[in-house]
Each structure stands twice: as C-alpha cells, then as structure tokens.
C-alpha positions in Angstrom: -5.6 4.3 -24.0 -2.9 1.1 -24.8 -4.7 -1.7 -22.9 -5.1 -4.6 -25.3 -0.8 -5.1 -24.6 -2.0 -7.2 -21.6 -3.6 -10.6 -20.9 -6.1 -10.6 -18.2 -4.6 -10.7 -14.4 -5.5 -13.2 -12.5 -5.9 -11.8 -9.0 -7.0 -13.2 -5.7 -7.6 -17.3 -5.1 -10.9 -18.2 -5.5 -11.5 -21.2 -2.8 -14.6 -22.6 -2.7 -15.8 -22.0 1.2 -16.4 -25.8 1.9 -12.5 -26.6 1.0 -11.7 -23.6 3.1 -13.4 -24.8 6.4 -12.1 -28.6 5.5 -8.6 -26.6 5.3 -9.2 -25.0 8.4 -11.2 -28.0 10.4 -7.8 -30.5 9.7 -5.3 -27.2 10.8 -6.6 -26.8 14.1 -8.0 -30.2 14.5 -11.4 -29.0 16.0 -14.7 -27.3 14.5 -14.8 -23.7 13.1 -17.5 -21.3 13.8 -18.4 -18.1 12.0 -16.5 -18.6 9.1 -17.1 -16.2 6.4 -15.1 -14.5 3.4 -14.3 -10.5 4.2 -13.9 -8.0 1.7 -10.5 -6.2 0.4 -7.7 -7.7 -0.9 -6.1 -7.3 -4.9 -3.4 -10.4 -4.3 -5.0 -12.8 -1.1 -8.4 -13.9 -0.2 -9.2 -13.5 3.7 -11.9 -15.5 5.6 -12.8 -14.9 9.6 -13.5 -17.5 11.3 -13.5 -18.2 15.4 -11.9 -21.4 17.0 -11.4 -22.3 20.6 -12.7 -19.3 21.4 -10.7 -17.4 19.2 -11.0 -14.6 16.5 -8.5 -15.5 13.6 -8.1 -14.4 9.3 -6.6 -16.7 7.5 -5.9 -15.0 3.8 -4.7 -17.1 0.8 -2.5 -14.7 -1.4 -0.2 -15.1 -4.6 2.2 -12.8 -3.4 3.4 -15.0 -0.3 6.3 -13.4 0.8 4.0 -10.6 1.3 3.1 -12.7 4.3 6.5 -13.0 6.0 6.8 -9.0 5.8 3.8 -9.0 8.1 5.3 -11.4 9.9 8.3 -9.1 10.6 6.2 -5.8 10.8 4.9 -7.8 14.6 8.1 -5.9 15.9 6.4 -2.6 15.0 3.5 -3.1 16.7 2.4 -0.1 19.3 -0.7 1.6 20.6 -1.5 4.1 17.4 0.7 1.2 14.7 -2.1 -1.7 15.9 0.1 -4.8 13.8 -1.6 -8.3 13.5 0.2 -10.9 15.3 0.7 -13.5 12.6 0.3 -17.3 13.8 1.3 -19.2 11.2 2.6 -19.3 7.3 3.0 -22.0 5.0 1.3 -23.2 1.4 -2.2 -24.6 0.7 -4.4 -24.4 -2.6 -1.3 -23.9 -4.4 -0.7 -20.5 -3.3 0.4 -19.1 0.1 -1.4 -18.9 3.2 -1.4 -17.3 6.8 -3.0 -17.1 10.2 -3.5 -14.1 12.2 -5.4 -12.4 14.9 -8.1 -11.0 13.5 -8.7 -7.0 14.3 -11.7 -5.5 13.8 -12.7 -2.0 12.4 -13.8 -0.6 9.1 -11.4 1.0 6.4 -9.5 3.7 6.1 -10.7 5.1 3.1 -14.1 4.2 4.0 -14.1 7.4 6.4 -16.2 10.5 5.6 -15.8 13.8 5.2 -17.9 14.8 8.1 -16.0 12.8 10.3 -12.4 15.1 9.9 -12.3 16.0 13.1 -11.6 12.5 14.3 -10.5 10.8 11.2 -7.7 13.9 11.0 -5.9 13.3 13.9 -6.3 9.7 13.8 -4.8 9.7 10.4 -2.3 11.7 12.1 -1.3 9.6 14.8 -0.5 6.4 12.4 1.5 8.7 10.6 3.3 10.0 13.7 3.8 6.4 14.5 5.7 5.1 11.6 8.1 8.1 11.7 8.9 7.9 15.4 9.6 4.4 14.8 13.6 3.4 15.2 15.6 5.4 12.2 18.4 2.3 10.6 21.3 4.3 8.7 22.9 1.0 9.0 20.1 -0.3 6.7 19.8 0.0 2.7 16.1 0.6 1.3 15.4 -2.7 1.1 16.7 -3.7 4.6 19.9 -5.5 4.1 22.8 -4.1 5.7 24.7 -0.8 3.7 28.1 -2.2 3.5 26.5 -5.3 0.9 23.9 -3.3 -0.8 25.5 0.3 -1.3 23.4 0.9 -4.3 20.3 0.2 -2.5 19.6 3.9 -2.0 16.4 6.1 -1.2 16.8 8.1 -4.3 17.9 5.4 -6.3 14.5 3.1 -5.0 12.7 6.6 -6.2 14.2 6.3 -10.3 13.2 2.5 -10.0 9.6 3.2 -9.8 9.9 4.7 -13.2 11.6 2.0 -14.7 10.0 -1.0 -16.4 13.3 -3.9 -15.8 10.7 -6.5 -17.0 11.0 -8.4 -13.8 7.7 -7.6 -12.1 4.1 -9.1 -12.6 3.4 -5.6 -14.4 6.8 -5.8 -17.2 5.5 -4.5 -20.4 3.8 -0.9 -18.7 6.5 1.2 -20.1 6.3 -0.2 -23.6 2.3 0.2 -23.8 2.7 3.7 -21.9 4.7 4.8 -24.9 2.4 4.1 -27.3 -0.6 6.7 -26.1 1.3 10.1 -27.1 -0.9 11.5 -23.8 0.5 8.9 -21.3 4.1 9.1 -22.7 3.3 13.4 -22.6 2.2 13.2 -19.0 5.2 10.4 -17.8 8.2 12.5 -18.9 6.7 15.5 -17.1 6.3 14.1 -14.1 9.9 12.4 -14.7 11.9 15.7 -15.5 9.8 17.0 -12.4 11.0 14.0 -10.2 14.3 14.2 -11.4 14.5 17.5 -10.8 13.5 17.3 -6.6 16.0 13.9 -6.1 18.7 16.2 -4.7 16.1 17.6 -1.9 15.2 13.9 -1.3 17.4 13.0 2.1 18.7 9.4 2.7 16.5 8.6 5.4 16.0 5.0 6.9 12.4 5.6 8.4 9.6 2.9 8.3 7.5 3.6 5.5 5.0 1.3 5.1 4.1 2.3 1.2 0.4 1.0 0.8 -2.2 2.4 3.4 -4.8 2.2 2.0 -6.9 0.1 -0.6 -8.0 -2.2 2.5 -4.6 -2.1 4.9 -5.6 -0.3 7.7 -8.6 -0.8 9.8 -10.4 2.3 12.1 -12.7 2.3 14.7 -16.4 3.2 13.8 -16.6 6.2 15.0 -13.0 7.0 12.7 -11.0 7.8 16.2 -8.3 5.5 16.6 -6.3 3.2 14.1 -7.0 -0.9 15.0 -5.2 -2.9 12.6 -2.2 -2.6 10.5 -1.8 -5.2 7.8 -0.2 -5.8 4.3 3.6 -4.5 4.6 4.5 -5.8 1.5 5.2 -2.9 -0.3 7.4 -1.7 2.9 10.6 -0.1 2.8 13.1 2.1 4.6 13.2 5.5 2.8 11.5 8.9 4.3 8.6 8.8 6.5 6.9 11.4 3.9 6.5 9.1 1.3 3.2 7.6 3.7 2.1 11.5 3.8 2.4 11.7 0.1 0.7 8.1 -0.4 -2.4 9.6 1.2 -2.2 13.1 -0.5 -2.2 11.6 -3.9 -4.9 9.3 -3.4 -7.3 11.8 -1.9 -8.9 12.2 -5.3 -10.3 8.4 -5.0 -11.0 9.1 -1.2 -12.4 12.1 -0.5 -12.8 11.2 3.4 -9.2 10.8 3.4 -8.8 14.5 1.8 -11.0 15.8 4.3 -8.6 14.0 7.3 -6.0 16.8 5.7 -2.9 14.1 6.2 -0.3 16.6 4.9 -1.1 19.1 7.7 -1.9 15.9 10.0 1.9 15.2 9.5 3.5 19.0 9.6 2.0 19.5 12.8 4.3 16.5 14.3 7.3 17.0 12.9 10.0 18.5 14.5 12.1 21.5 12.8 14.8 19.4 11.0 12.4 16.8 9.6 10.8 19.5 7.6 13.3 20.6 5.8 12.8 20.9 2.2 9.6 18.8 3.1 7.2 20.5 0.7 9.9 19.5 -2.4 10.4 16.3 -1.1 6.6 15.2 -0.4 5.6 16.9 -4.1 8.2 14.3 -5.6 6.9 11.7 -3.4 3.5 12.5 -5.2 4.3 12.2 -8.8 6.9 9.0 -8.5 3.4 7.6 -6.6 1.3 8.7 -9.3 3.4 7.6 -12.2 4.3 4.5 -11.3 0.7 3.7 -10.4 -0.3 4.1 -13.5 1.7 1.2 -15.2 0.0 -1.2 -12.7 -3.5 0.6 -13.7 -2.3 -0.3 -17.6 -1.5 -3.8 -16.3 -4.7 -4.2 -14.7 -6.7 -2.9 -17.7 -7.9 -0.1 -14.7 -9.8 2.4 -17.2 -11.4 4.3 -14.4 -8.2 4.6 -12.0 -6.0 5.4 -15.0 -8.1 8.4 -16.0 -8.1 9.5 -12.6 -4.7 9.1 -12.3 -4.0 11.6 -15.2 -6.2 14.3 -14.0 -4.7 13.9 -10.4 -0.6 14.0 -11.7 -2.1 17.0 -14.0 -3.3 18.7 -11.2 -0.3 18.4 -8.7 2.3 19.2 -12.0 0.2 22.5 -12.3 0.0 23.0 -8.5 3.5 22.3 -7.3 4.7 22.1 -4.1 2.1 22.1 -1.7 2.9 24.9 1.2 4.5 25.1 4.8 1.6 25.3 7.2 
C-alpha cells in the first residue's frame, strides 16, 4: 500500500502537565485539584481537573474551530443528546483551547457485545435524538442560508467526500490512492456504486453529527443511557441516516457497537416517510463513509485501519443494501 507519499502527522498538543496546571492556576486565579490528562482525542489533548468545586475539561486542539461547533451544538442539548456546556474559548500553547463541563461515562465503542440489550436501545435513543431534532430546509449543508450557498447541497457534500481539492490537512490521498492498482480498483467501485444511489439520496436538513465514535460520545457504565455529546466538528445538515450508516460501517472495528444493531435501532423509530428508499440511501451512506475514510487512513500512515477498511467496503459492495426490518 502507497504510504511513503506522506510526511508524518503531527497530531494532538503535547503540554507538559506542570505548564497545563500553571495555565489553568492563572485562568481561574485559584488552585486546581485533580488534574489529570484523559484518554481519546486524534486533533486536542483534554485534561480534568476540579476548581471551586467544580468538574471542568479543558482540551488543547489544532483544529480550533472545532471548538466553536461545540460551542453552537449547546442549543441541541436534550435528555438522550447530553451536549457539554462550553465555558470558554480562546488560544494558549499556540494552538486552541476550551473549557467545558466535564461529563462522565465511558465510550461508546467501548461497550460489549453482552451488553446489547442496553447498549441497543441506548444507541437508539441518541439516534432518535438527532433526527427529531428541528429539520432547516432554509439551511444549505454547511448551515448558511440556501439563497447564498445554492450549491451547498446534500448530494453534492456526498461527491465531495470523494474528491481530493487539495485544500484539507489530508490533500495528496487521491494521488497516492491511485498508485496501489487495489485501492484505485476498490475506490471506483464504491464510486460508480455511490453514484449510482445519489438520486435516492433526499435533500434533507437533519442534524447529523458525522463522527460518533472514536471517543465522542460518553455512556453510562452499565451502557444504558448516553451522558455526553462532544466533538461536532465534522457536523452537518444532510440526512439523519448518515449517523446510522457512520455506526454500521464502523462495526467491523467495534464489535459491541455491531451487537447494539444501530440500523434496526434506527428503523424501529422512524416514521413511514422517513424510510423511504432508506435501505439505498443508508448503503450509499456506507461506502462514501468508507471511501473517504480511507484517504485519511493513507494520510495517517493507518496500515491496520486501511486494511480493515478494504475488507469492510468489500464486504458491503458484495452485500448491498441492507434489508427493511
């Protein structure tokens, strides 16, 4: 596989935890207690800590607007869509920082597959919630109102994904992609499948958040009830299915979150016009997911996930559409 294209990615900030606290000791003016560095996170750095009585994160991330889509995903906030009320933004270390409540829980995809029977309809509910959230045909993808952005379609954010415009942190995927006669093989399958399932693909303005998992969403322990929401970056307004499909796909890493079933999880919500042509639409959902993933895996120099990728779009090419339950 065409790896040696890229230079090594620098990923989260690496703050020594003395600067941190100094950081933290001058922005609140008092003491901190408890501070420690938490897991997750590709593009920020978090660290709990407890002032004034207090649970906060703050996270350090290189991706900083990220931050003020968090900021603006408070509004969505609900009993099953837990969001983390963000304090504070700004810039420290050189990179961008914020302040939030902290929530607590485990991850997502750190459920097992003995606990389905809770983790399903929990997985369910989150899902649930993001649909029922407001619809905005007033809205392109990207937010902005239609009449300024007409282009900014659903189906048109879909053909994007496949395109390599050289103006994100990954440019230069499609080029190395095209060099491995198997990658290239497997890409312009899943494009002439993709392209083929557009027209089924309705223009939608639901909430979809775009990146549940990989350390966004925190559970209870006993995998019952969704407590924290986080990361909206990748957000968009496009169909709700894309979430389903998100999760589908990436049951091959997460077995747990197979076992949670979220394609059923969401059919037995939806009401009788939101599934039409679902099973088209989710399938295309699944393969622009998978294929674009896989120039970020190339960027990252991600052996392992890129195999697994391969095998997974292979498998849902040969499976097709998944059925109407």
């Amino acid at each position: 596989m065409v790896l040696a294209a890229f230079e090594s990615v620098t990923h989260k900030p690496d703050v020594p935890l003395g600067d941190v606290e100094a950081f933290l000791v001058a922005r609140h003016g008092e003491p901190v207690e408890l501070l420690a560095a938490l897991p997750g996170g590709f593009w920020s750095a978090a660290y709990a800590y407890r002032v004034a009585g207090q649970d906060l994160v703050l996270r350090l991330g290189t991706i900083p607007e990220g931050f003020e889509s968090d900021r603006a995903a408070m509004a969505f906030s609900g009993p099953d869509l837990p969001v983390p009320a963000v304090v504070e933004i700004g810039q420290a270390f050189g990179v961008g920082y914020a302040i939030s409540v902290r929530h607590f829980g485990r991850f997502l995809e750190d459920v097992r597959v003995e606990e389905s029977a809770r983790s399903g309809p929990m997985l369910g509910s989150l899902l649930t919630a993001l649909r029922t959230l407001e619809e905005r045909p007033d809205l392109s993808v990207s937010g902005k109102p239609v009449d300024v952005a007409p282009s900014d379609t659903w189906r048109n954010h879909l053909l994007d994904k496949l395109v390599d415009d050289g103006t994100t942190r990954a440019a230069g995927w499609r080029t190395a992609m095209s060099q491995d006669p198997e990658l290239e093989r497997l890409f312009l399958a899943c494009c002439s499948r993709i392209k083929d399932l557009l027209e089924a693909c309705p223009e939608r303005r639901n909430v979809v958040h775009g990146d549940l998992l990989y350390k966004n969403v925190l559970v209870s322990q006993d995998a019952a009830t969704v407590t924290g929401v986080y990361s909206w970056k990748r957000s968009v307004r496009g169909d709700f299915l894309f979430d389903s499909a998100y999760c589908t796909f990436f049951s091959a890493w997460y077995p747990g979150i197979g076992a949670a079933d979220p394609w059923a999880s969401s059919l037995a919500t939806m009401a009788p016009d939101d599934t039409t042509d679902a099973a088209a639409r989710h399938h295309c959902y699944e393969l622009t997911i998978g294929a674009s993933h896989r120039g970020g895996y190339l960027w990252t120099k991600g052996v392992e996930n890129l195999r697994l990728a391969q095998r997974r779009l292979r498998e849902i090419l040969q499976r097709g559409e998944l059925r109407l339950r």
